[in-house]
N, CA, C and O atoms as a printed pandas DataFrame, in Angstrom:
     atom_number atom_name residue_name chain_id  residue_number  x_coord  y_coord  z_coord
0              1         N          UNK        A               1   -0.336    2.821  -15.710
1              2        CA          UNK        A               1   -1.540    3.121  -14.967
2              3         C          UNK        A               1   -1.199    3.759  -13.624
3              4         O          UNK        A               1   -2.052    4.436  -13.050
4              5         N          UNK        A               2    0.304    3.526  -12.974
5              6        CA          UNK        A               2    0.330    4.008  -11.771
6              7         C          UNK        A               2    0.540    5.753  -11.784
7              8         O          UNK        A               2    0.387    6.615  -10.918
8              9         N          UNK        A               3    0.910    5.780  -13.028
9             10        CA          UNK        A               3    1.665    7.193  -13.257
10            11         C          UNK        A               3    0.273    7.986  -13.504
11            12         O          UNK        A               3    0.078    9.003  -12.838
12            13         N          UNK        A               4   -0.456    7.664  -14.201
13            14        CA          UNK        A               4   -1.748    8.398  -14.235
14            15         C          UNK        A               4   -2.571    8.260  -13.129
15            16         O          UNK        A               4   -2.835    9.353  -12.628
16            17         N          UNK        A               5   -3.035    7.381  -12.609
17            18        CA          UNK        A               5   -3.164    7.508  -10.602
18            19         C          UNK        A               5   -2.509    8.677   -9.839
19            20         O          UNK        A               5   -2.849    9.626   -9.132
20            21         N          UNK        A               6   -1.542    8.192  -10.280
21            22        CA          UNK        A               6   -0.585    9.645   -9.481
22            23         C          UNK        A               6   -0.833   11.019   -9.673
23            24         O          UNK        A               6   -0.915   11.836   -8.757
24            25         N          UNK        A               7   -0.991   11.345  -11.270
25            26        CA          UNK        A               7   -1.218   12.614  -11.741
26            27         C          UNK        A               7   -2.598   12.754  -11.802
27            28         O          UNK        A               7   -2.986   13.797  -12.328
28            29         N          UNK        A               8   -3.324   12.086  -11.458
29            30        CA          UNK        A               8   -4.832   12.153  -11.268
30            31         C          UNK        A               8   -5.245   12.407   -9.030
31            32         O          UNK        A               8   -5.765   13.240   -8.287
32            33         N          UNK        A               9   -4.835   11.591   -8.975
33            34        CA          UNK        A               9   -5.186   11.935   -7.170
34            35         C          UNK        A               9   -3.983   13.351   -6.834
35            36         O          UNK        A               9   -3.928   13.675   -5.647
36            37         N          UNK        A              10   -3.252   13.994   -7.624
37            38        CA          UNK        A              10   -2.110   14.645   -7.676
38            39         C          UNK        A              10   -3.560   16.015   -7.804
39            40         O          UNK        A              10   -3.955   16.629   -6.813
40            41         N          UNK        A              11   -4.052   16.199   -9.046
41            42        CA          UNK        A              11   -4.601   17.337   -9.414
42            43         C          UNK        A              11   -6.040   17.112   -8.450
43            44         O          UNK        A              11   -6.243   18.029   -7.654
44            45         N          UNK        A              12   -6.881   16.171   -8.450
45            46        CA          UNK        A              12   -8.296   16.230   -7.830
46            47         C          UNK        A              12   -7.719   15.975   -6.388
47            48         O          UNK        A              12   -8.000   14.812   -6.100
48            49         N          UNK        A              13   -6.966   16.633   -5.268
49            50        CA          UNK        A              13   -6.712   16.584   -4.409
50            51         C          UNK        A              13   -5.820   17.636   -3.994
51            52         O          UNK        A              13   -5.760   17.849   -2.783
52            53         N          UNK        A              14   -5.261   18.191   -4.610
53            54        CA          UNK        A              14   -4.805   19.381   -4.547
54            55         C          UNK        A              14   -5.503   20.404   -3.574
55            56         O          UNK        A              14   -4.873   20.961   -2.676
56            57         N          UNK        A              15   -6.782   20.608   -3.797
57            58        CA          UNK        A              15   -7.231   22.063   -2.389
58            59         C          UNK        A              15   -7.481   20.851   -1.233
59            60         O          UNK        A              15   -7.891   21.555   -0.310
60            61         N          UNK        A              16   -7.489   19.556   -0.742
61            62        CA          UNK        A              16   -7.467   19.526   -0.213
62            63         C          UNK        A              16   -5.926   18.966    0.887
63            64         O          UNK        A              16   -5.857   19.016    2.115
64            65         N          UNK        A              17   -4.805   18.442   -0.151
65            66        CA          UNK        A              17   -3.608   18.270    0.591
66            67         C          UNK        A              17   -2.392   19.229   -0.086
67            68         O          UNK        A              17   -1.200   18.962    0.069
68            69         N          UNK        A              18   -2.781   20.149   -0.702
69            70        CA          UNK        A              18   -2.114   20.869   -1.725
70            71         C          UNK        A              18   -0.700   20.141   -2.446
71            72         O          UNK        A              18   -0.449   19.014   -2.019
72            73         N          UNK        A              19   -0.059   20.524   -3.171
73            74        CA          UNK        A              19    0.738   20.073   -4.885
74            75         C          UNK        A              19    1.638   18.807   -4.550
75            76         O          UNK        A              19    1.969   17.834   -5.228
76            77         N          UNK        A              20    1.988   19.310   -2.848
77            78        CA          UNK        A              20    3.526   18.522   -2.672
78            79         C          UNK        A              20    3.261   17.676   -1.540
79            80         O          UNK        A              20    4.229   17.473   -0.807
80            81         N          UNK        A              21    2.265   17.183   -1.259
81            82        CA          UNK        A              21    1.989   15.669   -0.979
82            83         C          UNK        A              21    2.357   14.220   -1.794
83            84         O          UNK        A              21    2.044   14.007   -2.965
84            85         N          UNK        A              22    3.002   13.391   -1.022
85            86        CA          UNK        A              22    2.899   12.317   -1.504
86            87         C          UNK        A              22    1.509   11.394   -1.954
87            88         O          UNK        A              22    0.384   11.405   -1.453
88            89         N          UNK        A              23    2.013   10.657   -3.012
89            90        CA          UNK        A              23    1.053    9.520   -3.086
90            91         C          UNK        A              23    0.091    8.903   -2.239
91            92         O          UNK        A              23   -1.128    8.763   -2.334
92            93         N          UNK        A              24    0.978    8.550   -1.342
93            94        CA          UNK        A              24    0.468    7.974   -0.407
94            95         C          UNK        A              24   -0.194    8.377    0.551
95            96         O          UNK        A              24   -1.039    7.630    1.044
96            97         N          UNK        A              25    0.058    9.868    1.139
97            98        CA          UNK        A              25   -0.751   10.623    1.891
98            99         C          UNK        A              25   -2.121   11.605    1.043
99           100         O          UNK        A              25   -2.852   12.485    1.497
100          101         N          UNK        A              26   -2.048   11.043   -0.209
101          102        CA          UNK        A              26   -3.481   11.821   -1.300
102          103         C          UNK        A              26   -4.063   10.633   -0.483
103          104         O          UNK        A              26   -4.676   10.858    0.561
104          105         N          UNK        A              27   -3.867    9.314   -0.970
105          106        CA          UNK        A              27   -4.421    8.465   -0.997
106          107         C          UNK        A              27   -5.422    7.969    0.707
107          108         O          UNK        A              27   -6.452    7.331    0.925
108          109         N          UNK        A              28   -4.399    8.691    1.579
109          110        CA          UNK        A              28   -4.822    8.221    3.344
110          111         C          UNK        A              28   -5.797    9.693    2.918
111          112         O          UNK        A              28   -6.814    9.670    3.610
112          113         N          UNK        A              29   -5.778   10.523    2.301
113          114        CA          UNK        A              29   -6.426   11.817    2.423
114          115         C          UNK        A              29   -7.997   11.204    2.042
115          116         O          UNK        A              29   -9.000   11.340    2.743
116          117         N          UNK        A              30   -7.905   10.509    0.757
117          118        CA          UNK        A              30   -8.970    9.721    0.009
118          119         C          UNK        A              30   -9.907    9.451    1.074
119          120         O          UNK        A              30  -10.908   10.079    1.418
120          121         N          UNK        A              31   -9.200    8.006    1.697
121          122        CA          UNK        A              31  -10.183    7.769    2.390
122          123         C          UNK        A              31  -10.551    7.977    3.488
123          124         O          UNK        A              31  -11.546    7.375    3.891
124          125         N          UNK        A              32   -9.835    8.944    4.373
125          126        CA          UNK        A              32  -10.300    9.986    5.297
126          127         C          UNK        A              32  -11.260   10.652    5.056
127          128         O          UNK        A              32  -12.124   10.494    5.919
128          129         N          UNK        A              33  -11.723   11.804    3.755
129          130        CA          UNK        A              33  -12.677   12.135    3.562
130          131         C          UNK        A              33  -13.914   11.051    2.760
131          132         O          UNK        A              33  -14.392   11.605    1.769
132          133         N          UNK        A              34  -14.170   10.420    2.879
133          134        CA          UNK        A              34  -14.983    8.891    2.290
134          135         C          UNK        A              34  -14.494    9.213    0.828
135          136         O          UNK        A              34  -15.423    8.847    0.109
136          137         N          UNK        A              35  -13.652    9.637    0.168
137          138        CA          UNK        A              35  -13.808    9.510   -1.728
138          139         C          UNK        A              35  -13.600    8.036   -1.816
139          140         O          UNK        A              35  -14.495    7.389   -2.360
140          141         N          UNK        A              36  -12.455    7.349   -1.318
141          142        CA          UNK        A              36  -12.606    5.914   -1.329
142          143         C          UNK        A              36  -12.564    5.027   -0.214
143          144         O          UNK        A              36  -12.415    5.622    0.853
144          145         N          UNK        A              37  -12.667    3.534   -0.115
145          146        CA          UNK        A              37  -13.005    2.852    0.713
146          147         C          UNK        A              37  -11.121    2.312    0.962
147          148         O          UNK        A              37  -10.135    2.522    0.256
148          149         N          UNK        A              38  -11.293    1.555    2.310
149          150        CA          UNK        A              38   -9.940    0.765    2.691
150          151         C          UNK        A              38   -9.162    0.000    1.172
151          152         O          UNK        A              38   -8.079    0.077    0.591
152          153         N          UNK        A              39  -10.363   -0.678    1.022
153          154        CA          UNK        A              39   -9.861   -1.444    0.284
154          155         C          UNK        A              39   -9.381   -1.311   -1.648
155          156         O          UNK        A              39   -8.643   -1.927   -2.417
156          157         N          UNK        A              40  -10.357   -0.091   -1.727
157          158        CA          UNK        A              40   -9.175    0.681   -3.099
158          159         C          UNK        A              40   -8.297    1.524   -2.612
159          160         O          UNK        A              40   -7.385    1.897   -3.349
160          161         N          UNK        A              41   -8.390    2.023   -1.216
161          162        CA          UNK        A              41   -6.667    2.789   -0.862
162          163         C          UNK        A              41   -5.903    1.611   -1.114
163          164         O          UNK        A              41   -5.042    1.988   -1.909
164          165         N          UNK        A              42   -5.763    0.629   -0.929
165          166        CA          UNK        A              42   -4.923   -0.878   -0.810
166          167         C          UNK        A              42   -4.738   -1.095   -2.413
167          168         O          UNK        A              42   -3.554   -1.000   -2.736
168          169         N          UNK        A              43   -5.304   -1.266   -3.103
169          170        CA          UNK        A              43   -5.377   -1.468   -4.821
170          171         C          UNK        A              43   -4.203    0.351   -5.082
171          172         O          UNK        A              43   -3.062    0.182   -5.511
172          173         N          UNK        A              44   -4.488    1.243   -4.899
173          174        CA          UNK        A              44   -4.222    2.094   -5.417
174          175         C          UNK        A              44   -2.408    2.206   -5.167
175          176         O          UNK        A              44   -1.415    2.465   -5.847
176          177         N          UNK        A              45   -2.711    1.862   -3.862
177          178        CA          UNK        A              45   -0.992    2.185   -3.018
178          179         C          UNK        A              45   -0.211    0.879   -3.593
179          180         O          UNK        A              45    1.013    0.995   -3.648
180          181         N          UNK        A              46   -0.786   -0.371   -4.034
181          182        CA          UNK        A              46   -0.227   -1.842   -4.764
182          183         C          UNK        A              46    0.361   -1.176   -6.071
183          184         O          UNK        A              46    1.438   -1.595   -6.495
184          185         N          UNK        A              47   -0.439    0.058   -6.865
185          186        CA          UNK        A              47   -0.334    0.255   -8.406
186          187         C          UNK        A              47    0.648    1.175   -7.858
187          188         O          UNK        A              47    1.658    0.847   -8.480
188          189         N          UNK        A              48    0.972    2.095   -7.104
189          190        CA          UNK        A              48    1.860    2.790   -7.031
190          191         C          UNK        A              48    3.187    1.815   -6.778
191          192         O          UNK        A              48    4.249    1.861   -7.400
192          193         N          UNK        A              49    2.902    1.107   -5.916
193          194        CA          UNK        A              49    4.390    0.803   -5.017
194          195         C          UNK        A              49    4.967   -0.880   -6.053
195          196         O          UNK        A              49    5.912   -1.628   -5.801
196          197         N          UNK        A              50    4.152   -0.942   -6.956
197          198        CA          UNK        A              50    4.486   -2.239   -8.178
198          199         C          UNK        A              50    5.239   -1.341   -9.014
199          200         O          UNK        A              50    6.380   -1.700   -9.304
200          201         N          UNK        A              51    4.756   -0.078   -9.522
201          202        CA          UNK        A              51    5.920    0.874  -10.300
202          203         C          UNK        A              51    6.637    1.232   -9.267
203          204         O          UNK        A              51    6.590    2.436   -9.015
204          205         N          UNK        A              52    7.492    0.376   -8.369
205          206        CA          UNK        A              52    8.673    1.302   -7.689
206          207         C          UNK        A              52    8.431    2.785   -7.321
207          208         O          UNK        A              52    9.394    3.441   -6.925
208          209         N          UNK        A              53    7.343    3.295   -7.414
209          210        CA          UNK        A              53    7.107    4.953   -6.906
210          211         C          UNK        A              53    7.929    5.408   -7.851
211          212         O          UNK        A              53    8.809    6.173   -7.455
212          213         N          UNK        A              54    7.901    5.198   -8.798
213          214        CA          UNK        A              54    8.669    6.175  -10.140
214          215         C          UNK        A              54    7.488    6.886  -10.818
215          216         O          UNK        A              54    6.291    6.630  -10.689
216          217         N          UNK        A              55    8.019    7.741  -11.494
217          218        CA          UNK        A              55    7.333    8.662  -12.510
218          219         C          UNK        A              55    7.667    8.599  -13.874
219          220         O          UNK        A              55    8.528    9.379  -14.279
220          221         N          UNK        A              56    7.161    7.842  -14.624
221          222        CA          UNK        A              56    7.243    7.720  -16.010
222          223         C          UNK        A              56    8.367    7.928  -16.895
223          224         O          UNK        A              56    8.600    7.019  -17.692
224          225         N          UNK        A              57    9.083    8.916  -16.909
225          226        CA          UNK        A              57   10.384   10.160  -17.081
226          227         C          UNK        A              57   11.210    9.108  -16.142
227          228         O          UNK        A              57   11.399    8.376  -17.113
228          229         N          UNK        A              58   11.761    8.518  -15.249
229          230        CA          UNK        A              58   12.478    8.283  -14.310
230          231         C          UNK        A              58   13.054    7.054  -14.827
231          232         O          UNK        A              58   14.280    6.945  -14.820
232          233         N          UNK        A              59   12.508    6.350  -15.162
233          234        CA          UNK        A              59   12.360    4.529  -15.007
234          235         C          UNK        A              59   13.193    4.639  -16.235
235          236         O          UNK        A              59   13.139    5.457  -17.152
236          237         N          UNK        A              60   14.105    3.452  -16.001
237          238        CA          UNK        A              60   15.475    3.653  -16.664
238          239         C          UNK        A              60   15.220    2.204  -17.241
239          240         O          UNK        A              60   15.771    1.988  -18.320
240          241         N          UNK        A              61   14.691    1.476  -16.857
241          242        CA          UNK        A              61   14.722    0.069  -17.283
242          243         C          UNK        A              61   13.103    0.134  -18.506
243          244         O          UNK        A              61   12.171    0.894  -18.244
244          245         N          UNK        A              62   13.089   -0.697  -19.627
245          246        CA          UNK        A              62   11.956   -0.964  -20.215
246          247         C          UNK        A              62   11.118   -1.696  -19.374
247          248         O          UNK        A              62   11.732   -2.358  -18.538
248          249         N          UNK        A              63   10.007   -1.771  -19.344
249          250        CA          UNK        A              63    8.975   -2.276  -19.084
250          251         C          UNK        A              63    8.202   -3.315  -19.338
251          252         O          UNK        A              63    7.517   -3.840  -18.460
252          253         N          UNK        A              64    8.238   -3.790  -20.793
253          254        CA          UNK        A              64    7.566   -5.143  -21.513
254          255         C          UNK        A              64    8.504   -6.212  -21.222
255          256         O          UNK        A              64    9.692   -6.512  -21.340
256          257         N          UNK        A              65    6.777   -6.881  -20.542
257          258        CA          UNK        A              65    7.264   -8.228  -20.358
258          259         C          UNK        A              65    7.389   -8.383  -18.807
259          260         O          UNK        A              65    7.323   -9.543  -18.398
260          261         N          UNK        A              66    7.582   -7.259  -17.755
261          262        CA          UNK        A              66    7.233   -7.276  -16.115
262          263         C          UNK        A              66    6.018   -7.156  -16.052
263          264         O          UNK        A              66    5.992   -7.204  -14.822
264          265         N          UNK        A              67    5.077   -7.052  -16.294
265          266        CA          UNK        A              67    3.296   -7.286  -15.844
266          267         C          UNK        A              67    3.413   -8.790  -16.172
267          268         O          UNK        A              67    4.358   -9.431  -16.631
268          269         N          UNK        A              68    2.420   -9.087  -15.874
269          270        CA          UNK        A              68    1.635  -10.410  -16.154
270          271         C          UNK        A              68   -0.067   -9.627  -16.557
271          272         O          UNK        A              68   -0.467   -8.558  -16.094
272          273         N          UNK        A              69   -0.873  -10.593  -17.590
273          274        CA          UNK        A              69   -2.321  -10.083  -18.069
274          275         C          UNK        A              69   -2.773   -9.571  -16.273
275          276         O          UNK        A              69   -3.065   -8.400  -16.029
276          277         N          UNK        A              70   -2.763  -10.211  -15.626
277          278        CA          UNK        A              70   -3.249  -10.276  -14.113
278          279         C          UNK        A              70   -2.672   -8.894  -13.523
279          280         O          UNK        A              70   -3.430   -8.089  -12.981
280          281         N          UNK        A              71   -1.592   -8.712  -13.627
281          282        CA          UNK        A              71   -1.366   -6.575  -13.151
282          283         C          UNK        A              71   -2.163   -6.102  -13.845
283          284         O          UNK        A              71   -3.156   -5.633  -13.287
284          285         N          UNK        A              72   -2.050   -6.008  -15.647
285          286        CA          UNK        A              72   -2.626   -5.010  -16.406
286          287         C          UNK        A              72   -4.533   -5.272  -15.861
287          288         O          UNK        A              72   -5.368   -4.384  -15.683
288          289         N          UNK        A              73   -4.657   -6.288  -15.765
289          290        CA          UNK        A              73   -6.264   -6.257  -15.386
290          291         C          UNK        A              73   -6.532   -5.726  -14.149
291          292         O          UNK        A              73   -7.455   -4.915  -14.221
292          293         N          UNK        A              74   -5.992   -5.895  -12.799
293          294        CA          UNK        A              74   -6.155   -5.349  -11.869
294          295         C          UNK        A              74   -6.016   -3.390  -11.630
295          296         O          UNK        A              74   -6.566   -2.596  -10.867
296          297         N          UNK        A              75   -4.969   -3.261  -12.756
297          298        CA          UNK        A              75   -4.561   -1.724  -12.717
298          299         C          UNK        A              75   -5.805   -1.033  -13.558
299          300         O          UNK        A              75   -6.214    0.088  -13.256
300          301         N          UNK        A              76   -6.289   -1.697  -14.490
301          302        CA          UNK        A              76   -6.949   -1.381  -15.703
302          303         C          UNK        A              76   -8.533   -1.202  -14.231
303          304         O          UNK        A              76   -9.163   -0.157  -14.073
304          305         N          UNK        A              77   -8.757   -2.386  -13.494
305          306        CA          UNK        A              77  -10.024   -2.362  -12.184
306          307         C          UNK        A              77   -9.938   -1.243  -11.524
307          308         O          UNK        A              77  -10.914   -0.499  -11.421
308          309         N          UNK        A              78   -8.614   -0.931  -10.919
309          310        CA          UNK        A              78   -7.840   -0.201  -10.207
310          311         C          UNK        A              78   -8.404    1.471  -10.401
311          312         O          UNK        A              78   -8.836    2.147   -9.467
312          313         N          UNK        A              79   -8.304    1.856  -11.577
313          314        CA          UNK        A              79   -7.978    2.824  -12.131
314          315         C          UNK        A              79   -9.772    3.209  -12.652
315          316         O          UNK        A              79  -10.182    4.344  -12.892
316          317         N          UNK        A              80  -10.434    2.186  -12.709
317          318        CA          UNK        A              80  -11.859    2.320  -13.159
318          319         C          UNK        A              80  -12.463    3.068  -11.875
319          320         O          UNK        A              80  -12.822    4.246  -11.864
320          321         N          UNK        A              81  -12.516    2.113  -10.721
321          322        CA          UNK        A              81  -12.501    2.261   -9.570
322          323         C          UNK        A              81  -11.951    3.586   -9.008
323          324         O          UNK        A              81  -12.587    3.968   -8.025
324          325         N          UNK        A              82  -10.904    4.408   -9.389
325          326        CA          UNK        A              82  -10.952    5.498   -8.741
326          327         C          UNK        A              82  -11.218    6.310   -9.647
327          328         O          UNK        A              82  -10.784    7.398   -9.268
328          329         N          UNK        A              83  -11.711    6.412  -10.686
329          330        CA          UNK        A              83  -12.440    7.413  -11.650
330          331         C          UNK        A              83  -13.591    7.458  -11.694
331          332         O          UNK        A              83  -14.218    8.483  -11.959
332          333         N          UNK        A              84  -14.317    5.861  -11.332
333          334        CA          UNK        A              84  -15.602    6.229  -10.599
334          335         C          UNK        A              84  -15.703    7.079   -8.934
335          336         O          UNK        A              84  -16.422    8.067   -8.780
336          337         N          UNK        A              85  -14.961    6.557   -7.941
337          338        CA          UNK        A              85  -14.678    7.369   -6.574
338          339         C          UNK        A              85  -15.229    8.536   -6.766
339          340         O          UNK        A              85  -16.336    8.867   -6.340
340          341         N          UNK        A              86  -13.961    9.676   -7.865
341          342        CA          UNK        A              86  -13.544   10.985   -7.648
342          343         C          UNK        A              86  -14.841   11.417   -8.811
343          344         O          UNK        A              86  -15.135   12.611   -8.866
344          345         N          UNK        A              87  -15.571   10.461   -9.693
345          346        CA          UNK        A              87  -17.084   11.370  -10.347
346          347         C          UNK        A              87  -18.000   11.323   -9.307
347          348         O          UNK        A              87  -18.662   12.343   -9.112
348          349         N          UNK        A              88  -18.214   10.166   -8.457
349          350        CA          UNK        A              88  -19.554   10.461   -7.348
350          351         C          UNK        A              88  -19.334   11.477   -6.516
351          352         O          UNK        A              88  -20.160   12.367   -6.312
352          353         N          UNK        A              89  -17.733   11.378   -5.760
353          354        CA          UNK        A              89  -17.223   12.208   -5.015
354          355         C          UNK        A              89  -18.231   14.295   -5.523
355          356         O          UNK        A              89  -18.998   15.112   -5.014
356          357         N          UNK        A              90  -17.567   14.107   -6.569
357          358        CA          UNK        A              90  -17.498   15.350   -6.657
358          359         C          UNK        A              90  -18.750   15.748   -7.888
359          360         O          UNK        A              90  -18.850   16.682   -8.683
360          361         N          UNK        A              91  -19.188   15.137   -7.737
361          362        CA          UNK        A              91  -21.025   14.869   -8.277
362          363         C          UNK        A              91  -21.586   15.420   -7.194
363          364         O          UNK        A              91  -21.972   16.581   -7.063
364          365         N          UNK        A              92  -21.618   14.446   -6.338
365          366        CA          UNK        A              92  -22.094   14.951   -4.814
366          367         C          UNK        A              92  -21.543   16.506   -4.571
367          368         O          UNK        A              92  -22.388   17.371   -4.339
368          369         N          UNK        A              93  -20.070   16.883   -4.624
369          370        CA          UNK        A              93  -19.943   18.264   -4.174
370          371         C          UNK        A              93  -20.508   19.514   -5.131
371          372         O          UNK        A              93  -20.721   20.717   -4.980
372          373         N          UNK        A              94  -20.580   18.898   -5.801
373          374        CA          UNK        A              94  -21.718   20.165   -7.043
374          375         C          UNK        A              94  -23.237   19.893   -6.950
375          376         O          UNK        A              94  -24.044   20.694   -7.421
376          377         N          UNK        A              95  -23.678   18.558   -6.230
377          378        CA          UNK        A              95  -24.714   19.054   -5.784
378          379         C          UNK        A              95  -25.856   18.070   -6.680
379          380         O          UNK        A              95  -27.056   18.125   -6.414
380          381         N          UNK        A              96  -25.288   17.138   -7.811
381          382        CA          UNK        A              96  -25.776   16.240   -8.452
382          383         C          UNK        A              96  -25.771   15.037   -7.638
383          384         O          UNK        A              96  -24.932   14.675   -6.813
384          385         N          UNK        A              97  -27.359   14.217   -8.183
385          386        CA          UNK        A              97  -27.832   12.963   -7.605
386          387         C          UNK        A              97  -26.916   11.939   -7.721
387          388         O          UNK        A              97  -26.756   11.255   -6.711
388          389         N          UNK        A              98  -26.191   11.630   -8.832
389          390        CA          UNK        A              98  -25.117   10.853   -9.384
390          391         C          UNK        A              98  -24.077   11.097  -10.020
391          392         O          UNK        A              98  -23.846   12.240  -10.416
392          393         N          UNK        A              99  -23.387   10.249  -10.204
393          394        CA          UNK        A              99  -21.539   10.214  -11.422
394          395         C          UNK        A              99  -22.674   10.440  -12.854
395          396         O          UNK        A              99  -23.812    9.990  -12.988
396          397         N          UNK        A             100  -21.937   11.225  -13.718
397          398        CA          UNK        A             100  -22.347   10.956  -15.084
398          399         C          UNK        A             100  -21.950    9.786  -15.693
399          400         O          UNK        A             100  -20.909    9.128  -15.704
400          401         N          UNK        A             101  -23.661    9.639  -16.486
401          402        CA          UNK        A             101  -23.853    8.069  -17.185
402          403         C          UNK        A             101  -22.512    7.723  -17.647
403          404         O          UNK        A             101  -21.809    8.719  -17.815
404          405         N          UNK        A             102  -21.831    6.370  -17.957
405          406        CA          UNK        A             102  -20.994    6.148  -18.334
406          407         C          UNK        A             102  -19.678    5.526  -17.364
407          408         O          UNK        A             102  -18.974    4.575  -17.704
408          409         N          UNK        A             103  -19.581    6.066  -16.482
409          410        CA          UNK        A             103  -18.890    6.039  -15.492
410          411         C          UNK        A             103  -18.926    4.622  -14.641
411          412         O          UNK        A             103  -19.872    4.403  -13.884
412          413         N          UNK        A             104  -17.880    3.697  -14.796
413          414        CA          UNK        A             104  -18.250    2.336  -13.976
414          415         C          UNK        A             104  -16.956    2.027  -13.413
415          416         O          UNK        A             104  -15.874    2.402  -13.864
416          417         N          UNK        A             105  -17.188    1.197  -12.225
417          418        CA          UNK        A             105  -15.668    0.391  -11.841
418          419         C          UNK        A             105  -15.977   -0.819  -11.784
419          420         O          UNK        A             105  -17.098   -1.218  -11.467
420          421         N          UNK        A             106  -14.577   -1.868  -12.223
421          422        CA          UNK        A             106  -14.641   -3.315  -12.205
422          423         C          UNK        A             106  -13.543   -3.668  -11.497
423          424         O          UNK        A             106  -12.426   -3.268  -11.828
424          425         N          UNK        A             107  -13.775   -4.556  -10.311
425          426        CA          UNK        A             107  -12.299   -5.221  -10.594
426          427         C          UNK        A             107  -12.194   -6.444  -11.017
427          428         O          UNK        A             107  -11.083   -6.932  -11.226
């Protein structure tokens, strides 16, 4: 989930911090322009910095069995939460009343 965070605030952030920004500065970018609040920059930068800031391709060690149900649920909130953000976000910049139906965050 962190790796798709990444490649997701990576592409819908692009015209505004262009390609070769870090994670972490999409993310201060986020909620500088209101797309998200303090407290999913904090959830988002946890899902990054729990994968060691690796990229999928990188990570040399397997994976099963380091989460607990309690990461995968929070990342699974995590990740709802900024896919709702970046549909209102940019709902609003095209000029629509709302996110299209469907669209929810939990944590």
């Amino acid at each position: 989930m962190g790796s798709l965070a990444e490649s997701i605030t990576k592409d819908a952030m692009q015209s505004f911090c262009g390609k070769k920004q870090g994670y972490a500065k999409r993310t201060a970018k986020m909620r500088e322009l209101g797309i998200i609040d303090g407290a999913l920059e904090r959830k988002l930068d946890w899902l990054w910095d729990y994968r060691n800031r690796e990229h999928l391709f990188l990570i040399e060690d397997r994976e099963y069995g380091h989460y607990t149900l309690e990461h995968y649920n929070d990342a699974i909130g995590t990740f709802r939460a900024l896919r709702k953000a970046l549909h209102e976000y940019f709902a609003q910049l095209a000029g629509l009343e709302r996110a299209p139906q469907g669209v929810r965050a939990e944590f």
